[in-house]
SERO-983737 format. One record per atom (N, C-alpha, C): x, y, z; residue in three letters; residue number from 0. Coordinates in nm, 2 decimals, padded with zeros to 4 digits, always signed. Example, Ala and Ser with C-alpha at 12.3 -4.5 7.8 and 13.67 -1.06 7.14 Angstrom:
<rs>
r east->+01.32&north->-00.57&up->+00.78&r->ALA&k->0
r east->+01.23&north->-00.45&up->+00.78&r->ALA&k->0
r east->+01.32&north->-00.33&up->+00.78&r->ALA&k->0
r east->+01.28&north->-00.22&up->+00.71&r->SER&k->1
r east->+01.37&north->-00.11&up->+00.71&r->SER&k->1
r east->+01.29&north->+00.00&up->+00.79&r->SER&k->1
</rs>
This chain:
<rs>
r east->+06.93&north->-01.30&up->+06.58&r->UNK&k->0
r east->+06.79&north->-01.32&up->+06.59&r->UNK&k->0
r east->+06.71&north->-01.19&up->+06.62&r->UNK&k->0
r east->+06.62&north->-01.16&up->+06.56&r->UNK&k->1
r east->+06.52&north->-01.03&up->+06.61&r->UNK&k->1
r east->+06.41&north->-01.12&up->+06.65&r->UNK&k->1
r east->+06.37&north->-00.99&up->+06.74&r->UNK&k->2
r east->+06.26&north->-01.07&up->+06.82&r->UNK&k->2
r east->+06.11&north->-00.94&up->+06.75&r->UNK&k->2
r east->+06.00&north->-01.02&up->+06.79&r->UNK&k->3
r east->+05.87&north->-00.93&up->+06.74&r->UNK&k->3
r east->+05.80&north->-00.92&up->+06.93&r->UNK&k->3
r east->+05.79&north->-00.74&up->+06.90&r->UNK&k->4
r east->+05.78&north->-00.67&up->+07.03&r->UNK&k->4
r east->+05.62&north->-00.67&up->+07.03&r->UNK&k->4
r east->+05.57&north->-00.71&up->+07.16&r->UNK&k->5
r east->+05.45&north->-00.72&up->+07.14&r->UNK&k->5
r east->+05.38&north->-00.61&up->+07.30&r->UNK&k->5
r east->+05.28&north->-00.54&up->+07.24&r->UNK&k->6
r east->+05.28&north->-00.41&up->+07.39&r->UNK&k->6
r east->+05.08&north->-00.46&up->+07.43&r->UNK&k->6
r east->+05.12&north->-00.55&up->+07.56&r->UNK&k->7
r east->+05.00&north->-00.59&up->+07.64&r->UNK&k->7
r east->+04.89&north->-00.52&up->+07.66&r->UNK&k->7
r east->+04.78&north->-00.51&up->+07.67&r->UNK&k->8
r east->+04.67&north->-00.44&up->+07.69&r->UNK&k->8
r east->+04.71&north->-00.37&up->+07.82&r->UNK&k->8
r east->+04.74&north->-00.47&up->+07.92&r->UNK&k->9
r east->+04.78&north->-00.35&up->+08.05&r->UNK&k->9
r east->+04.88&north->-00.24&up->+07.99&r->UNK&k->9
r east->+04.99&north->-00.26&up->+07.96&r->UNK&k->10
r east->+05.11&north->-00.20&up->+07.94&r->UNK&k->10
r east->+05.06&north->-00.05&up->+07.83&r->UNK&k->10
r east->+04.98&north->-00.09&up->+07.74&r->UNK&k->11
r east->+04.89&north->+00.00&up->+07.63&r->UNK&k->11
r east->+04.83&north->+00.10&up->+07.76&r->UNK&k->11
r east->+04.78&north->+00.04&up->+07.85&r->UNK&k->12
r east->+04.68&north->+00.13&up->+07.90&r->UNK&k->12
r east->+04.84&north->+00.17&up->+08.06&r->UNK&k->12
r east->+04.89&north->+00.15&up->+08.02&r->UNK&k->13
r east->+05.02&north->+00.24&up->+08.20&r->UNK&k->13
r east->+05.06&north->+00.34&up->+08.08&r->UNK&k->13
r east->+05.09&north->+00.31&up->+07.89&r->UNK&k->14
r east->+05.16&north->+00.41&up->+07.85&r->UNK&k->14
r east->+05.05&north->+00.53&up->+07.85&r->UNK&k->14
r east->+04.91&north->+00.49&up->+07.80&r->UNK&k->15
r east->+04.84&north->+00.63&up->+07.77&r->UNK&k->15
r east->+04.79&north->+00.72&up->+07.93&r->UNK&k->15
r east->+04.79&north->+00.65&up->+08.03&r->UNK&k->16
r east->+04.82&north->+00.65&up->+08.15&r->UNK&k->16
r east->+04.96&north->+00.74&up->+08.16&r->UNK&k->16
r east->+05.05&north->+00.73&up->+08.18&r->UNK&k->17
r east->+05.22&north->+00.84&up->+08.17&r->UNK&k->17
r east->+05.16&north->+00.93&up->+08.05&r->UNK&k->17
r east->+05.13&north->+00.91&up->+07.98&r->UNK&k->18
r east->+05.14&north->+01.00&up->+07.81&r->UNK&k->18
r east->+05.00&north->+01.16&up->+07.88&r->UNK&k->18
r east->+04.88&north->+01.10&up->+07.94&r->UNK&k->19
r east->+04.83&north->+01.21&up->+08.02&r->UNK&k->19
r east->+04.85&north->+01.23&up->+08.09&r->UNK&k->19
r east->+04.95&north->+01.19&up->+08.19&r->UNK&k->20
r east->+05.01&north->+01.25&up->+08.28&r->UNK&k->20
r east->+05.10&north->+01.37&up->+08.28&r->UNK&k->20
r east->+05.21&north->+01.35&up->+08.15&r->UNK&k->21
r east->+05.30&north->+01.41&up->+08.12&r->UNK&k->21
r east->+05.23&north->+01.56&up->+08.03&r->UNK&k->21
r east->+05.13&north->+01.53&up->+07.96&r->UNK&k->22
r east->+05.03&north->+01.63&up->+07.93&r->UNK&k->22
r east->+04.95&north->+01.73&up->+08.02&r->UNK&k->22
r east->+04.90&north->+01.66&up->+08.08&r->UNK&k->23
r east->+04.90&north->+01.75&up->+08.24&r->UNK&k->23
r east->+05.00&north->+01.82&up->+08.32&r->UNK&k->23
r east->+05.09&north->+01.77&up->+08.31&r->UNK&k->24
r east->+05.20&north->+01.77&up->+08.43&r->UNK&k->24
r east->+05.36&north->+01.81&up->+08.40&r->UNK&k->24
r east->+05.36&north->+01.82&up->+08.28&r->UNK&k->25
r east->+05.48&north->+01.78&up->+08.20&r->UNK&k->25
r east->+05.58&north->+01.72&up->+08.30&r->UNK&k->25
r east->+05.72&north->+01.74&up->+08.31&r->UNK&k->26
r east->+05.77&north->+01.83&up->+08.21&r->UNK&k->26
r east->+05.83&north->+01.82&up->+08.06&r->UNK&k->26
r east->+05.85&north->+01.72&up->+08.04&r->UNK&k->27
r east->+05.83&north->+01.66&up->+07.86&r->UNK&k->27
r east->+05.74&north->+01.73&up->+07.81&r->UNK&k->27
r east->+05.76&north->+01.64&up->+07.69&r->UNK&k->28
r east->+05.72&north->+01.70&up->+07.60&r->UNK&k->28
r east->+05.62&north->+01.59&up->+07.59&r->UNK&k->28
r east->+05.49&north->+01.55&up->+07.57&r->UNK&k->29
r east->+05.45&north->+01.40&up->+07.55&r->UNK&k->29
r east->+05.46&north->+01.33&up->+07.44&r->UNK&k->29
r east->+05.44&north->+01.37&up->+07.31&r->UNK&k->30
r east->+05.49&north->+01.33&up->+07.18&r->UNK&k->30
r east->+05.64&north->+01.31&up->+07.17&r->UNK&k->30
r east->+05.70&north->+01.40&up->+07.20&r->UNK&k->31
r east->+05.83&north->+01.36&up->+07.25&r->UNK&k->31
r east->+05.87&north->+01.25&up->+07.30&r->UNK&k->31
r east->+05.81&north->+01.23&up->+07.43&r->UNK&k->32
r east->+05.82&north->+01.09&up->+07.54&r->UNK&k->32
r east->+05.77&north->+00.99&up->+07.45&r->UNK&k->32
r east->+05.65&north->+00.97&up->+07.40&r->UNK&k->33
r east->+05.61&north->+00.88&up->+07.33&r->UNK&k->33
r east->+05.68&north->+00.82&up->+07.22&r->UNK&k->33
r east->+05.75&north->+00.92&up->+07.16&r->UNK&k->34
r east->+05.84&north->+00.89&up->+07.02&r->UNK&k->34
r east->+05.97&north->+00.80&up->+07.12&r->UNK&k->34
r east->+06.02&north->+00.87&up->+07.25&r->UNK&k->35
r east->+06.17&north->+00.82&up->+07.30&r->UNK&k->35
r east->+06.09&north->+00.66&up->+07.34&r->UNK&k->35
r east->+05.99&north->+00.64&up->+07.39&r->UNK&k->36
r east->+05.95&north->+00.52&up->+07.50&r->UNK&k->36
r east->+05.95&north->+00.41&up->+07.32&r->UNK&k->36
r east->+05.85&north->+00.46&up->+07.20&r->UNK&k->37
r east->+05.87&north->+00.36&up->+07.08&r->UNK&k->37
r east->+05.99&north->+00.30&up->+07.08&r->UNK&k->37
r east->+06.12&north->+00.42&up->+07.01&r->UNK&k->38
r east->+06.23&north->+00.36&up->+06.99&r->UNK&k->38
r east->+06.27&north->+00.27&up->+07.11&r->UNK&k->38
r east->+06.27&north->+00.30&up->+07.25&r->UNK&k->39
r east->+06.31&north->+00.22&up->+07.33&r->UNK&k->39
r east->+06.25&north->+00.07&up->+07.33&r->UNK&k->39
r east->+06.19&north->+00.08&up->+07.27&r->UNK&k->40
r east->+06.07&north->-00.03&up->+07.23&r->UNK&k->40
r east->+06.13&north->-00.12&up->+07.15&r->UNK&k->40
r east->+06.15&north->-00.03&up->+07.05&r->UNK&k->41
r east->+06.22&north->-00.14&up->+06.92&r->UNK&k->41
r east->+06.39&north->-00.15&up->+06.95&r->UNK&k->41
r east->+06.39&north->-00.15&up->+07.04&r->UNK&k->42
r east->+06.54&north->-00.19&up->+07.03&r->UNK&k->42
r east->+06.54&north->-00.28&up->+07.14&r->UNK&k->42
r east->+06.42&north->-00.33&up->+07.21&r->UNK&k->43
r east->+06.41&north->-00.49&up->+07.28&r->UNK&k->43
r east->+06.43&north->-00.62&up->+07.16&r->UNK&k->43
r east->+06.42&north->-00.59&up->+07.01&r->UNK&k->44
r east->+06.40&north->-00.65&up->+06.87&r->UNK&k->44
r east->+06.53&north->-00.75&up->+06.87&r->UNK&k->44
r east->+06.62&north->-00.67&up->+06.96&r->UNK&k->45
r east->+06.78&north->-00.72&up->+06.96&r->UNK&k->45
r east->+06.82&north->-00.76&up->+07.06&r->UNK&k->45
r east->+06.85&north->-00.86&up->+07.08&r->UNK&k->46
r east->+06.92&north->-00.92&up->+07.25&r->UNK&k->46
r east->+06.84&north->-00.90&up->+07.36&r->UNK&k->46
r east->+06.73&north->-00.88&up->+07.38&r->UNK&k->47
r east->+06.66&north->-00.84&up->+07.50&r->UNK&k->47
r east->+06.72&north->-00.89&up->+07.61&r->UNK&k->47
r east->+06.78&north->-01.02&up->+07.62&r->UNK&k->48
r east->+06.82&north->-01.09&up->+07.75&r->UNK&k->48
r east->+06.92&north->-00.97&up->+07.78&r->UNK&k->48
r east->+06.93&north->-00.87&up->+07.74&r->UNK&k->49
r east->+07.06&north->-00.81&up->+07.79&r->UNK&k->49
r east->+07.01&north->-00.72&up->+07.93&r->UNK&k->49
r east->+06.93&north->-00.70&up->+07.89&r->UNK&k->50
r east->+06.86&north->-00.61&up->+08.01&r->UNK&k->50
r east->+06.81&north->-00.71&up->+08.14&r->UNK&k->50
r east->+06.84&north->-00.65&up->+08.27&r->UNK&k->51
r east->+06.87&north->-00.72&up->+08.39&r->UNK&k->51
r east->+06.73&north->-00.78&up->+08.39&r->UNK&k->51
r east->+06.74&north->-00.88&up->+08.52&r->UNK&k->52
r east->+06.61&north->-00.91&up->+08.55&r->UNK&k->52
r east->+06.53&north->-00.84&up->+08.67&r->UNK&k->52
r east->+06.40&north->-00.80&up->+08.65&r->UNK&k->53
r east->+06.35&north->-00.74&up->+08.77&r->UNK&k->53
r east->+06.28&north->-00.80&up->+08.88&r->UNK&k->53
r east->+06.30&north->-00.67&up->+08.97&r->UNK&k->54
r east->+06.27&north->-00.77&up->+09.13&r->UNK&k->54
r east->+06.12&north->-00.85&up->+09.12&r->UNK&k->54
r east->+06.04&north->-00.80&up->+09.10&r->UNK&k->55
r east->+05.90&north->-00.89&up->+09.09&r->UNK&k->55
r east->+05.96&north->-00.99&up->+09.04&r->UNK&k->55
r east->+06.07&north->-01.05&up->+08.95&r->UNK&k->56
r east->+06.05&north->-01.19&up->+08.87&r->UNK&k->56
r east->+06.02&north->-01.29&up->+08.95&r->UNK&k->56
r east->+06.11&north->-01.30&up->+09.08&r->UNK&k->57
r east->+06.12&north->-01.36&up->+09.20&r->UNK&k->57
r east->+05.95&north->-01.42&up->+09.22&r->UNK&k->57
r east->+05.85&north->-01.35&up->+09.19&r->UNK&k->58
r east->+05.72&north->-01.34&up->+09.22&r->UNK&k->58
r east->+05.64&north->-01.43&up->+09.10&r->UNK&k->58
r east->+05.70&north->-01.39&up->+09.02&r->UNK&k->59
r east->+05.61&north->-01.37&up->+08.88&r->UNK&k->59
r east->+05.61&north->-01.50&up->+08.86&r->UNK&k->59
r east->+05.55&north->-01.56&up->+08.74&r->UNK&k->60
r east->+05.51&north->-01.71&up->+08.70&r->UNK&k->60
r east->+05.63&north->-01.71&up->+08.57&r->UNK&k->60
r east->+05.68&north->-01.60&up->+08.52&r->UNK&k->61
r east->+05.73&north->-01.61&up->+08.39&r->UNK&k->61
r east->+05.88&north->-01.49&up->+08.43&r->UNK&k->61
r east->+05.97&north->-01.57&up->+08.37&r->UNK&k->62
r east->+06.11&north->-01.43&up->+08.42&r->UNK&k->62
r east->+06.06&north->-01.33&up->+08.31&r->UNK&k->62
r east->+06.08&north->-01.19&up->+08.44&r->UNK&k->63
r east->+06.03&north->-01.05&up->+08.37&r->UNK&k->63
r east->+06.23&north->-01.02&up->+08.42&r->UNK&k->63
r east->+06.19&north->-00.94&up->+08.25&r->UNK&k->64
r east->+06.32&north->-00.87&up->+08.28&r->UNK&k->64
r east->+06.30&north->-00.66&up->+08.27&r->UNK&k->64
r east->+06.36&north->-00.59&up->+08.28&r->UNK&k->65
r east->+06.31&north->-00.44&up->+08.27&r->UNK&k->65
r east->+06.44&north->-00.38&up->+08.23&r->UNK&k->65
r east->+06.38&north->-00.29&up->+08.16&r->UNK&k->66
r east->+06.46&north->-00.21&up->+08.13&r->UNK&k->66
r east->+06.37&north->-00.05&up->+08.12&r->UNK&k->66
r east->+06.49&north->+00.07&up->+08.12&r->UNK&k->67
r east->+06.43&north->+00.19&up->+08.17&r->UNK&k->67
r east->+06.44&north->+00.32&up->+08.07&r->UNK&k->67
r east->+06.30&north->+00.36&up->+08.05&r->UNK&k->68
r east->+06.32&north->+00.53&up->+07.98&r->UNK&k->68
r east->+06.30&north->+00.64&up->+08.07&r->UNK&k->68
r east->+06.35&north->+00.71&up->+08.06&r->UNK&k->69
r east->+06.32&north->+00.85&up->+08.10&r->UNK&k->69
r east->+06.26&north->+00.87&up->+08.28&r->UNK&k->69
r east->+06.33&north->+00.75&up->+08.37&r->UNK&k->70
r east->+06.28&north->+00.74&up->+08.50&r->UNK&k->70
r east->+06.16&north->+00.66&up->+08.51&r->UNK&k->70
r east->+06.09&north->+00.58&up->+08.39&r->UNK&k->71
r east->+05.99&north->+00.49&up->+08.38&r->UNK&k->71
r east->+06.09&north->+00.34&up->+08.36&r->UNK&k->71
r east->+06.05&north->+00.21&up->+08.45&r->UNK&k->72
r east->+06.10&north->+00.08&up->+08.44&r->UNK&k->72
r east->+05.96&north->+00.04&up->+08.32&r->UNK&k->72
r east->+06.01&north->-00.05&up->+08.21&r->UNK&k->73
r east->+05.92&north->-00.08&up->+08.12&r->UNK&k->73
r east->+05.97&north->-00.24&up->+08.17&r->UNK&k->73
r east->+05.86&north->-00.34&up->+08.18&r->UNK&k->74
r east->+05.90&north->-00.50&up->+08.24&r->UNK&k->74
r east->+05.87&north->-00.59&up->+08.14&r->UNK&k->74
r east->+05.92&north->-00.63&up->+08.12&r->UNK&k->75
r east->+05.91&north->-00.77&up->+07.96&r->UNK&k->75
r east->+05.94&north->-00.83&up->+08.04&r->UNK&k->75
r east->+05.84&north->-00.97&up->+07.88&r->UNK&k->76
r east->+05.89&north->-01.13&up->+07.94&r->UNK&k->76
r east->+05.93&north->-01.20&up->+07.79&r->UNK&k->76
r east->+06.03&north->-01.22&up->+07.81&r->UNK&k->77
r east->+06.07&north->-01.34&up->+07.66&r->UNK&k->77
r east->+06.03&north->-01.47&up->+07.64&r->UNK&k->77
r east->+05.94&north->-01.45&up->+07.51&r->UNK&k->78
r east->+05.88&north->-01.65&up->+07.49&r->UNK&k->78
r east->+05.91&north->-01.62&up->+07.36&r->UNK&k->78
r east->+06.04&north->-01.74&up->+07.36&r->UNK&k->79
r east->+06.02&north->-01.82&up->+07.19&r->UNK&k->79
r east->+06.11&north->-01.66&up->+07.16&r->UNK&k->79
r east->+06.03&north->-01.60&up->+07.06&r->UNK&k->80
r east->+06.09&north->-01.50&up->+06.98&r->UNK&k->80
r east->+06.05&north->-01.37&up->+06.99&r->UNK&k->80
r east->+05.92&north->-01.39&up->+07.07&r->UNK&k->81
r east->+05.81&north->-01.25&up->+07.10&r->UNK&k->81
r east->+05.86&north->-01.17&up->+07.25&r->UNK&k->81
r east->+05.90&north->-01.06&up->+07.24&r->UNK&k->82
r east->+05.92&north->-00.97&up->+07.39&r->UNK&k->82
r east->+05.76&north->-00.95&up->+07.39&r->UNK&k->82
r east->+05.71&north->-00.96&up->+07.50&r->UNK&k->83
r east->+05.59&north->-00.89&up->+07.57&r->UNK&k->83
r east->+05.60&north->-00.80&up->+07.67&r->UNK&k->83
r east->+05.55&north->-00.68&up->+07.68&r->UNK&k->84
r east->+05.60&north->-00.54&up->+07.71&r->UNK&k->84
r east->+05.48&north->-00.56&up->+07.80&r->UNK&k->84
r east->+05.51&north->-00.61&up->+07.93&r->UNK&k->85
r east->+05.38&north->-00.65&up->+08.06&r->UNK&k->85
r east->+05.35&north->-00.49&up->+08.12&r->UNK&k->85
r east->+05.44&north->-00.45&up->+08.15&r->UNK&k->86
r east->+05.37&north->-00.28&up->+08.23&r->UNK&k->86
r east->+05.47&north->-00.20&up->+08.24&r->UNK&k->86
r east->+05.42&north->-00.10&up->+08.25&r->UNK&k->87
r east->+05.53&north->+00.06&up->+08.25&r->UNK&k->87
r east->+05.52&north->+00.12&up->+08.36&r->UNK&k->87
r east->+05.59&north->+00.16&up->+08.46&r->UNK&k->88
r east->+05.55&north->+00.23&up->+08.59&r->UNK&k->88
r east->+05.66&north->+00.34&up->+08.60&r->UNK&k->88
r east->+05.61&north->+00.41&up->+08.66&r->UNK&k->89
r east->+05.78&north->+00.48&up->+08.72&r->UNK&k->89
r east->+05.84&north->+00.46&up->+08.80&r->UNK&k->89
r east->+05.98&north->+00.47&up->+08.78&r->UNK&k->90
r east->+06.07&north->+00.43&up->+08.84&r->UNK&k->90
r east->+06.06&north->+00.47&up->+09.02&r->UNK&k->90
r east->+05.99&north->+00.57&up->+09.02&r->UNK&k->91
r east->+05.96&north->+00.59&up->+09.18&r->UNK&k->91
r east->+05.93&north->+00.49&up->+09.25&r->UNK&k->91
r east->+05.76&north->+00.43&up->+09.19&r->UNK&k->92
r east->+05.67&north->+00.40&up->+09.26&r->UNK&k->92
r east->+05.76&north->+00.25&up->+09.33&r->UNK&k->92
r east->+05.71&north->+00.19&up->+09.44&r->UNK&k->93
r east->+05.74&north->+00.10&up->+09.51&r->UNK&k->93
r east->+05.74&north->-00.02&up->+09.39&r->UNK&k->93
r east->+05.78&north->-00.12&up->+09.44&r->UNK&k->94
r east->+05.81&north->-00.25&up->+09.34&r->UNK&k->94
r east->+05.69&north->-00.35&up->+09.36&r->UNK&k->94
r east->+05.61&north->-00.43&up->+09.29&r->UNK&k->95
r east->+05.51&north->-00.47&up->+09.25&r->UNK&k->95
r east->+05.50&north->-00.54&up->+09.37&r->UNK&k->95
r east->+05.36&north->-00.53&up->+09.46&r->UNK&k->96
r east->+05.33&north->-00.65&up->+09.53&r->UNK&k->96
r east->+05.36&north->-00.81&up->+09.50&r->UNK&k->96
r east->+05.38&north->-00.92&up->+09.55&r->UNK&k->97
r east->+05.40&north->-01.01&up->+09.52&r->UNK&k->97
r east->+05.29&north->-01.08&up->+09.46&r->UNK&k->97
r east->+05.17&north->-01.03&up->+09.49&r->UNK&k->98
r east->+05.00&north->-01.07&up->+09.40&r->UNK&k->98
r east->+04.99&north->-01.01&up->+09.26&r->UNK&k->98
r east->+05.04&north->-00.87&up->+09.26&r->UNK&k->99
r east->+05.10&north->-00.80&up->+09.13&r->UNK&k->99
r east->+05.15&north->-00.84&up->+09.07&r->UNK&k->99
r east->+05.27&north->-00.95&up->+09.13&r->UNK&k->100
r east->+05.38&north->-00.99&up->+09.00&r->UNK&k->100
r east->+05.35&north->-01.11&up->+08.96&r->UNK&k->100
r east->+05.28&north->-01.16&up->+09.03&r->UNK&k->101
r east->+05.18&north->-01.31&up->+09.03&r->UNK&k->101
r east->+05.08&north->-01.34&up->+08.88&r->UNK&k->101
r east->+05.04&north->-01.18&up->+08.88&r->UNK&k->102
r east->+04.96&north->-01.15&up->+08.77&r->UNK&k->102
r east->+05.01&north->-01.13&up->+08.63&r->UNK&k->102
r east->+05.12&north->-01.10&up->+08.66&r->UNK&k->103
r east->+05.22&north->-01.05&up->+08.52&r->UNK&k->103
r east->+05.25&north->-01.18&up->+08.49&r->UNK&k->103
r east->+05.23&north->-01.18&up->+08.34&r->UNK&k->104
r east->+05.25&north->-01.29&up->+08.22&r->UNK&k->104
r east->+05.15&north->-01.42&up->+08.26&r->UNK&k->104
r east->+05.04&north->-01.39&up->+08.29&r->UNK&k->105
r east->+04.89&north->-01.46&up->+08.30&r->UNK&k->105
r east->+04.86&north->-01.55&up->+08.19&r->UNK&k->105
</rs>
């Protein structure tokens, strides 16, 4: 079964959010990054459940699962056949408040 990847308005706005950052700041390349973070994209199309579940799900109203590019956690939720691609953070930052993860898959 393939699934159709679908990228949330928040999650649109964490990638162009990283994508100026990385423009600013490098050290990527950001077209570069952007082309690696797509394909990582399209290959949630296949098995998503395979990638673990993340700690916010505990929180969240809908199981988020994540998976990771380039030191960025990207957090999906699976319905039916559609992956939704809820937010992109980096891997540094602290793990979603519990009001944060409350909010994911609204």
């Amino acid at each position: 079964m393939r699934y159709r990847v679908s990228v949330t308005d928040r999650a649109s706005g964490d990638i162009r959010g990283c994508y100026q950052y990385i423009a600013q700041h490098g050290p990527a390349n950001p077209d570069s990054w952007i082309d690696g973070l797509e394909k990582t994209l399209e290959l949630l199309e296949v098995f998503p459940q395979r990638c673990g579940t993340a700690p916010e799900s505990r929180h969240a109203r809908v199981e988020i699962h994540q998976t990771f590019y380039t030191g960025f956690r990207i957090l999906f939720a699976i319905r039916e056949d559609v992956v939704f691609v809820l937010h992109v953070r980096h891997g540094a930052r602290r793990f979603m408040t519990r009001k944060e993860a409350k909010e994911l898959g609204s």
